[in-house]
VEXNUFI-719966 format. One line per 4 residues: number of its first residue (from 0); for each residue x, y, z of C-alpha. Coordinates in Angstrom, 2 decimals. Example, Ala and Ser with C-alpha at 12.3 -4.5 7.8 and 13.67 -1.06 7.14 Angstrom:
<atoms>
0> 12.30/-4.50/7.80 | 13.67/-1.06/7.14
</atoms>
This chain:
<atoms>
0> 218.94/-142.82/-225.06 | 222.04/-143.97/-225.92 | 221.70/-147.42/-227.31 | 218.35/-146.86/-228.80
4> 217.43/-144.60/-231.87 | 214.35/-144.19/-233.48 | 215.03/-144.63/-237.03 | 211.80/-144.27/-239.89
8> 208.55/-145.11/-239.82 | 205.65/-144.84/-242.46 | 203.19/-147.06/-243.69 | 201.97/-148.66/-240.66
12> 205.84/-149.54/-239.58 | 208.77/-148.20/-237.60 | 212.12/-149.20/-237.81 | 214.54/-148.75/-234.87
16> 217.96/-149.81/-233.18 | 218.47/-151.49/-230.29 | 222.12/-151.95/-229.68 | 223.96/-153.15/-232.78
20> 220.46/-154.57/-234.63 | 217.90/-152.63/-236.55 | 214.17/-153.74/-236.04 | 211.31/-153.43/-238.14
24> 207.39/-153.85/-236.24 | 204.26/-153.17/-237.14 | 203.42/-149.06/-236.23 | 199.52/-148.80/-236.94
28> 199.36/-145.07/-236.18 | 202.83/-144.30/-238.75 | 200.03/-143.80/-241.64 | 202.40/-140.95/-243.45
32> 204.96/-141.70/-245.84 | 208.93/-143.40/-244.85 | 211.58/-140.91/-245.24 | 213.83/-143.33/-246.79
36> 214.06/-146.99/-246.88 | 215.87/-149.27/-244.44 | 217.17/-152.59/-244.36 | 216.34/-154.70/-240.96
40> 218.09/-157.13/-239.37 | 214.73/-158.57/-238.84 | 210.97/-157.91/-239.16 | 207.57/-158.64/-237.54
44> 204.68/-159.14/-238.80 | 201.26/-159.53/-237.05 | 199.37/-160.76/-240.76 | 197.74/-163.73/-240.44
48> 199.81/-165.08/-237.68 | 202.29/-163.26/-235.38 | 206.05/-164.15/-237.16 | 209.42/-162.58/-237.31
52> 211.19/-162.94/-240.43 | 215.05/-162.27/-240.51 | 217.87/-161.52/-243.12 | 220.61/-162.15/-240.52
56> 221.08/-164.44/-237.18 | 219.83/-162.34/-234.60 | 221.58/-163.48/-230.88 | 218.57/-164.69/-228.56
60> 219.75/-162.09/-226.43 | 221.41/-158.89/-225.75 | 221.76/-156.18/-223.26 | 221.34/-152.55/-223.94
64> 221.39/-149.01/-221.90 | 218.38/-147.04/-222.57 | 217.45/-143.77/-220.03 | 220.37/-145.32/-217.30
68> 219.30/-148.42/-217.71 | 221.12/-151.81/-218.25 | 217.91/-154.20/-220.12 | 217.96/-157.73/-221.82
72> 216.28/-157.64/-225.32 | 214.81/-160.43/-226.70 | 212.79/-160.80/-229.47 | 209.20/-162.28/-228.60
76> 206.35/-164.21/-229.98 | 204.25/-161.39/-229.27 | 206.60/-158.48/-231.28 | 207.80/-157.26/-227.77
80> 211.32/-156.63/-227.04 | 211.34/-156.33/-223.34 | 211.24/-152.35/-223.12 | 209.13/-149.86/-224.04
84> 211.38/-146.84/-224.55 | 208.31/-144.33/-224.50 | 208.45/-145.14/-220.93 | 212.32/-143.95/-219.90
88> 210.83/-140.77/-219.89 | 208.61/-141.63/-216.58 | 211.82/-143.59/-215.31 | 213.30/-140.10/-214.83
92> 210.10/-138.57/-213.89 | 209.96/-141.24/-210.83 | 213.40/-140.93/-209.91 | 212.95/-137.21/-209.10
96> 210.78/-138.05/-206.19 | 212.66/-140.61/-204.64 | 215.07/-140.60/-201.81 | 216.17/-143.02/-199.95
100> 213.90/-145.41/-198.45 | 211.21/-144.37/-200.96 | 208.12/-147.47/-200.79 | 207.25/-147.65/-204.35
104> 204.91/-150.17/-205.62 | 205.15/-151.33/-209.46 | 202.08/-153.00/-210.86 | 202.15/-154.46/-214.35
108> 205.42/-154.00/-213.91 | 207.26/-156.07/-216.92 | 210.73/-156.77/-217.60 | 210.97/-153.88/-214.58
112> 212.81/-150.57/-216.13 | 210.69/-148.87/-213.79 | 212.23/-150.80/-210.61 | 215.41/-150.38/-212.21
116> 214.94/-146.94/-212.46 | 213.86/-146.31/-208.84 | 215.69/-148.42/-207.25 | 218.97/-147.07/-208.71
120> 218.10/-144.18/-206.13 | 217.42/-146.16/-203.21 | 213.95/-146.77/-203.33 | 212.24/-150.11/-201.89
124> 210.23/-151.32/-204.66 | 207.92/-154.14/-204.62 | 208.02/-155.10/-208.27 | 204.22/-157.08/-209.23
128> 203.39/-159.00/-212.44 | 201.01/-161.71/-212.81 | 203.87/-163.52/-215.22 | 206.38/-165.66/-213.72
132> 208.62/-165.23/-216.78 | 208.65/-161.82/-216.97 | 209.48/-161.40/-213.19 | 212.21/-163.83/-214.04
136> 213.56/-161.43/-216.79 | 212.80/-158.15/-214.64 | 215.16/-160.46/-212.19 | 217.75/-160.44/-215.05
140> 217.59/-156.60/-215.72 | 217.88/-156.24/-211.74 | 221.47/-158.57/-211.93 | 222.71/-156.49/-214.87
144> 222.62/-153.28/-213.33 | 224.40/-154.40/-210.19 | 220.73/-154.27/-208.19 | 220.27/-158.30/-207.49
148> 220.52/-157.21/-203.14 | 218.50/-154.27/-203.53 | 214.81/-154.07/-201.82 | 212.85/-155.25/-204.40
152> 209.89/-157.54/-203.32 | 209.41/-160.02/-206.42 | 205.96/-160.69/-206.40 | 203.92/-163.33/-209.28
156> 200.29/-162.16/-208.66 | 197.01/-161.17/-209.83 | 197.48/-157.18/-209.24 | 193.83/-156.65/-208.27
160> 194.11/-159.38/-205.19 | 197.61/-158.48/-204.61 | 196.33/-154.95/-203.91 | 193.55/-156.35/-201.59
164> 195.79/-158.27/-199.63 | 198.08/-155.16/-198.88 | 195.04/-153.10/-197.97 | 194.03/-155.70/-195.68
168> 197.56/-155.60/-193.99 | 197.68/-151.78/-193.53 | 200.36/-151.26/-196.27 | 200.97/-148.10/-197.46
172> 203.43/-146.72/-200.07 | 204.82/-143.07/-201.04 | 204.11/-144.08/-205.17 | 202.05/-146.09/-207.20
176> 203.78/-146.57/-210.58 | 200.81/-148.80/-213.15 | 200.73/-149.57/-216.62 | 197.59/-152.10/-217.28
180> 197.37/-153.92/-220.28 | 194.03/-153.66/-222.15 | 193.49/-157.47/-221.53 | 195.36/-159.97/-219.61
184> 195.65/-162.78/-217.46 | 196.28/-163.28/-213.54 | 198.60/-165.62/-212.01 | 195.86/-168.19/-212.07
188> 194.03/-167.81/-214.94 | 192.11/-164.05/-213.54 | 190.85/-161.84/-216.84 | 191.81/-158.42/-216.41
192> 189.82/-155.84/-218.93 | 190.62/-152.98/-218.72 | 187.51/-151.29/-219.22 | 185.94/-153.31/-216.94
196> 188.21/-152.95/-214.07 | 190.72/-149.55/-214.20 | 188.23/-148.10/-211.79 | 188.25/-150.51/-209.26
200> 192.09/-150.60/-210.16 | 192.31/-147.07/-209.24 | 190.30/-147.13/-205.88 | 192.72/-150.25/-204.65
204> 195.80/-147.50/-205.40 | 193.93/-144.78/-203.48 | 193.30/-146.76/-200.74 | 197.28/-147.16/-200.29
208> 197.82/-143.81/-199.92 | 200.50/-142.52/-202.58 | 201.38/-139.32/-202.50 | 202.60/-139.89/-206.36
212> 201.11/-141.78/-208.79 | 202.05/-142.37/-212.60 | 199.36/-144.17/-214.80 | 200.25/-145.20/-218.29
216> 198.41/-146.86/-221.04 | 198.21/-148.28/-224.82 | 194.86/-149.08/-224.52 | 193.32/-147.52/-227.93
220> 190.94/-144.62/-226.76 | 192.58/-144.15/-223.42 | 193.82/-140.75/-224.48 | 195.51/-138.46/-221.81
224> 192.10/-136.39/-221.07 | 190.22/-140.25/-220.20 | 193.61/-141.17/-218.03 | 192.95/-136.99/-216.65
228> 189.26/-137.66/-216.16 | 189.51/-141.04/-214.25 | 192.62/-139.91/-211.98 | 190.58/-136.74/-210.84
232> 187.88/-139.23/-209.99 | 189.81/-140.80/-207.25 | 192.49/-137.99/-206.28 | 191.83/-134.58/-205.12
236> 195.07/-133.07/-206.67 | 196.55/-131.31/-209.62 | 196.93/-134.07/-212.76 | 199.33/-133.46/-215.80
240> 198.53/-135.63/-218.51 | 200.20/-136.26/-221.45 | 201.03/-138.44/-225.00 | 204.37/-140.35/-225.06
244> 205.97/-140.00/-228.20 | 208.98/-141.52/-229.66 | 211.32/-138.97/-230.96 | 214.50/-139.02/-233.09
248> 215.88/-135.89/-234.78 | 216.36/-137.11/-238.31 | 212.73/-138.84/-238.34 | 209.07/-137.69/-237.41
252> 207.60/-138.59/-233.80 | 205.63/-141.16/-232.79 | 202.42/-140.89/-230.81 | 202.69/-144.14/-228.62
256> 200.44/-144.19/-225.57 | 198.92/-142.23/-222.85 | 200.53/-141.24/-219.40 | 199.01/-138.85/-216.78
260> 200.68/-138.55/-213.18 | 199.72/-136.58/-209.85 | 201.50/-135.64/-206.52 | 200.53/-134.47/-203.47
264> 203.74/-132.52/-202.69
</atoms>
């Protein structure tokens, strides 16, 4: 990933580099030891109250390429940066499948590395997220890699009745690309649980008709044999499940989510 590197991590923290800045955020499952100590350009810290301390002027913004991919980074309130890099991994997973003309749907979607990803090979993507400024920034991401024409359906909405809406209409699409959040909140104020509604999530997807699917999670106890378990509910096909990890070669890996994925091909 060329302007990303995984750095250290220990002691419930990982530093890494994004572009030209080192970043230091809390890592709960880094409970081993650093391999050496780094200096940051800045820190989070989720103690007390959620802050970001810095020991140089970090720009509000910068671009970098991670897995093909032109993103913004910004630092936010929450300790997010606007990509997950565990994820370029199912970016190139994805883009294996499509050709041109490919309908992929992308729910949860984010700052939209995903849409990036697939529509780079000529998918149609309708890109969903229930937050208006995160579409707006997946917008961004879509200008900077030359993509601001491409088919991409922007769409600010409640995935669960987004989803019923499409049914509704007879809309189909060849892949289903989710990654819920373990809580969250709709377009108007909807609570999403995940607990409460990944299964009813899941029959909405079905009901669409993918022949590929990719579900990914950070939900604590959705491991990759509950993401198996619930896909095999709803699909009659083979499932490959899986940890993402974030890997450097000078530094140990980092266990950092769940993923499983199916196809019908």
């Amino acid at each position: 990933m060329k302007d990303y590197q995984l750095l250290d991590s220990g002691d419930g923290r990982k530093w890494e580099r994004f572009g030209k800045f080192i970043l230091e955020r809390p890592c709960p499952q880094a409970i081993w030891r650093p391999q050496g100590k780094i200096v940051p350009d800045a820190s989070f810290f989720r103690e007390k109250e959620n802050k970001w301390t810095y020991t140089q002027k970090l720009p509000p913004s910068w671009q970098l390429e991670i897995g093909g991919i032109l993103m913004k980074i910004a630092p936010t309130d929450f300790g997010h940066l606007g990509v997950f890099p565990e994820h370029a991994s199912l970016w190139k997973w994805v883009q294996e499948r499509i050709t041109k003309g490919t309908k992929l749907l992308n729910l949860f979607a984010y700052s939209g590395g995903m849409t990036m990803a697939a529509a780079q090979k000529g998918a149609s993507l309708c890109h969903v997220d229930a937050s208006k400024g995160m579409v707006d920034w997946a917008r961004e991401n879509a200008s900077l890699n030359g993509l601001k024409d491409a088919p991409i359906r922007w769409i600010v909405d409640d995935v669960l009745k987004f989803l019923k809406r499409e049914i509704k209409r007879g809309v189909t699409y060849d892949g289903i690309v989710l990654d819920p959040p373990t809580f969250g909140r709709g377009s108007k104020g909807e609570v999403f649980k995940i607990e409460k509604e990944i299964q009813p999530l899941l029959q909405l997807c079905k009901d669409l008709k993918p022949s590929f699917l990719v579900l990914s999670s950070h939900t604590p106890g959705f491991t990759s044999i509950v993401l198996s378990n619930l896909l095999g509910q709803f699909f009659d096909t083979s499932i490959e499940a899986f940890e993402m990890v974030l890997e450097s070669k000078n530094t140990l890996p980092i266990p950092s989510g769940y993923a499983a994925r199916l196809t019908n091909s």
